[in-house]
LOZA-978242 format. One record per residue (C-alpha): residue number from 1; residue in one letter; x, y, z. Coordinates in steps of 0.5 Angstrom, whole numbers, always signed. Each point is the difference from the previous one (the first is absolute). Example, Ala and Ser with C-alpha at 12.3 -4.5 7.8 and 13.67 -1.06 7.14 Angstrom:
! LOZA-978242
(1, "A", (+25, -9, +16))
(2, "S", (+2, +7, -2))
This chain:
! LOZA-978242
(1, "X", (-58, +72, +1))
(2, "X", (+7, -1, -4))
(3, "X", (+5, -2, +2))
(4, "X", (+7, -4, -2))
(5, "X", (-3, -7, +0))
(6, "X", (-6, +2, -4))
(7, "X", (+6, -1, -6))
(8, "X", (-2, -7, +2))
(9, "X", (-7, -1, +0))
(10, "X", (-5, -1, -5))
(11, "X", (-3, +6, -3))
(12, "X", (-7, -3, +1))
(13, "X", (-2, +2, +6))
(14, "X", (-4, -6, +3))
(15, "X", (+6, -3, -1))
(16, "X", (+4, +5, +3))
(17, "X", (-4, +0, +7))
(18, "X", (+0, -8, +0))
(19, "X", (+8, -1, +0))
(20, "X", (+1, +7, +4))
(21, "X", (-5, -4, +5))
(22, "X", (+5, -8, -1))
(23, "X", (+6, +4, +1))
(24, "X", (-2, +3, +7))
(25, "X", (-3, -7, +3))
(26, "X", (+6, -2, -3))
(27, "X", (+5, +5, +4))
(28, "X", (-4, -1, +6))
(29, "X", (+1, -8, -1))
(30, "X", (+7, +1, -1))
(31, "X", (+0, +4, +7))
(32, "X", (-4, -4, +4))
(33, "X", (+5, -6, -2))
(34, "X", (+7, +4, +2))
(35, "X", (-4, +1, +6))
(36, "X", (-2, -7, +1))
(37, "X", (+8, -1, -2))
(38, "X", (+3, +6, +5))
(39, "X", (-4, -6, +5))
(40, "X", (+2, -5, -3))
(41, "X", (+7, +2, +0))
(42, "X", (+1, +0, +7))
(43, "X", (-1, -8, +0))
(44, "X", (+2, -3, -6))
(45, "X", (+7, +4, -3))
(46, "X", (-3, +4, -6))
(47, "X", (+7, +3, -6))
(48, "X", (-2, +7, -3))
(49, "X", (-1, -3, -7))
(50, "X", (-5, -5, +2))
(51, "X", (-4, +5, +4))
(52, "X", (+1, +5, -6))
(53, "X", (-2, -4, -5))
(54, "X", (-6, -4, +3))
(55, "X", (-3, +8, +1))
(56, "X", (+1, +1, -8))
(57, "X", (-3, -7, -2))
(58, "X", (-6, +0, +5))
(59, "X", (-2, +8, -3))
(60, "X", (+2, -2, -7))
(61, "X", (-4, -7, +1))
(62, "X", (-6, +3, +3))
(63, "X", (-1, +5, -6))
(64, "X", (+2, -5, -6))
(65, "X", (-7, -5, +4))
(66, "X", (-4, +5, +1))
(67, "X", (+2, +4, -7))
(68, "X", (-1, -7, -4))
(69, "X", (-7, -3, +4))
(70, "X", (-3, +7, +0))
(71, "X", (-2, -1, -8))
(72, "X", (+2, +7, -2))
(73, "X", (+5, -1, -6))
(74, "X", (-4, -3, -5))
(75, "X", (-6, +4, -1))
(76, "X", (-2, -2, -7))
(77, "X", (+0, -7, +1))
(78, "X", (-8, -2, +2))
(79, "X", (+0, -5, -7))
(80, "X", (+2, -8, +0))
(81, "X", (+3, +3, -7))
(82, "X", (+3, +5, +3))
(83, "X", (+3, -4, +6))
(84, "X", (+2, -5, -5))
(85, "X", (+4, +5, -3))
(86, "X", (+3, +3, +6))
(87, "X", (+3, -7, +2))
(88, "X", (+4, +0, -6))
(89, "X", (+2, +8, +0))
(90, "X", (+3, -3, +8))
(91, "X", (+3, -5, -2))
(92, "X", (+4, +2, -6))
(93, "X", (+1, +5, +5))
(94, "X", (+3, -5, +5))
(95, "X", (+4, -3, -5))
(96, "X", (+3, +7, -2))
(97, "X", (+2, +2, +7))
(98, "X", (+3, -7, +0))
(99, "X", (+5, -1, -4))
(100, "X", (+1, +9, +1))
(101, "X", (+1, -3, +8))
(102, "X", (+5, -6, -3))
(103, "X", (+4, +5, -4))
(104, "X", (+1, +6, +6))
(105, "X", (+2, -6, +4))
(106, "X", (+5, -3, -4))
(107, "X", (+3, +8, -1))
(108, "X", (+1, +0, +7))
(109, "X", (+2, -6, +3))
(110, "X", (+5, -3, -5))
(111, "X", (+2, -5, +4))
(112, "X", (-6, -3, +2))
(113, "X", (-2, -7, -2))
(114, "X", (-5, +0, -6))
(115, "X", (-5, -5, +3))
(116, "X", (+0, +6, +5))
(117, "X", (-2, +5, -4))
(118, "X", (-5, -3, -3))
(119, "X", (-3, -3, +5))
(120, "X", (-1, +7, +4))
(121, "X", (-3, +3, -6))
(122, "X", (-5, -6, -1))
(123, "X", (-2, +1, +6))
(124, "X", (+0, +8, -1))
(125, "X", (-5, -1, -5))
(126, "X", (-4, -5, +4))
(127, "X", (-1, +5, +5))
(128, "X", (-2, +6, -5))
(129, "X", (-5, -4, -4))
(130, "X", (-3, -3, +7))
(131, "X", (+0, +8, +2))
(132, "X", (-2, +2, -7))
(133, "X", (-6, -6, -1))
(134, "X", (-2, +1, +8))
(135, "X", (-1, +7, -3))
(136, "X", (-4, -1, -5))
(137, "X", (-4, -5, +2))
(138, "X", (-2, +5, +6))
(139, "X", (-2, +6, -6))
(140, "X", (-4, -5, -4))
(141, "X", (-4, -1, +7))
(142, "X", (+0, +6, +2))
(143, "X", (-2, +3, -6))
(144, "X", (-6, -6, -2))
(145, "X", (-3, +2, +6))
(146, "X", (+0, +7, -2))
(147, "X", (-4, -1, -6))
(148, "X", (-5, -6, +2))
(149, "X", (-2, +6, +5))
């Protein structure tokens, strides 16, 4: 079945059925939690954004983990050679994102202090290098095990 969000998906099917699945357990997470926010709000006063934004960044965290430890991204890598090789790919990746994050940054907040710029850019970077490496390591494992059987 096709639909609008089939734009956004792998063409590999496995793949597909596996995020399909992430991005449903994340909705009902995110669900779940305005729930418990809807509860909550009777107690403790709770503003629209706060509420709004910790639904989107529990759906979008809960995808991002479980994408990132399922071990499906890399499916080539199953060598030391290869895993070597990876690395570094990601951390050249990681370096070029940086320095794209830092130039975007400065475009749109002219005003900000530099050391600001930079440092929201090196943890950027920290982020998506922890995320790519996670990724990775979860691949290589997954796909080791898949050749020792």
């Amino acid at each position: 079945m096709k639909s609008w969000i089939s734009v956004f998906l792998p063409k590999d099917e496995y793949k597909e059925k596996k995020i399909l699945f992430f991005i449903a357990e994340g909705s009902m997470i995110a669900m779940l939690g305005l729930i418990m926010m809807l509860i909550a709000s009777s107690f403790v006063d709770l503003s629209l954004q706060v509420v709004l934004l910790a639904a989107v960044a529990l759906n979008a965290g809960y995808i991002t983990v479980k994408y990132t430890i399922s071990g499906m991204e890399f499916t080539d890598v199953a060598s030391r050679t290869s895993f070597k090789r990876e690395v570094k790919g990601i951390i050249f990746g990681t370096i070029r994102f940086a320095i794209i994050f830092f130039i975007l940054q400065v475009l749109m907040f002219r005003g900000e202090e530099w050391s600001t710029l930079v440092a929201v850019a090196i943890i950027a970077g920290v982020f998506w290098f922890m995320i790519s490496y996670v990724s990775l390591r979860s691949s290589f494992k997954k796909n080791k095990n898949l050749l020792d059987e």
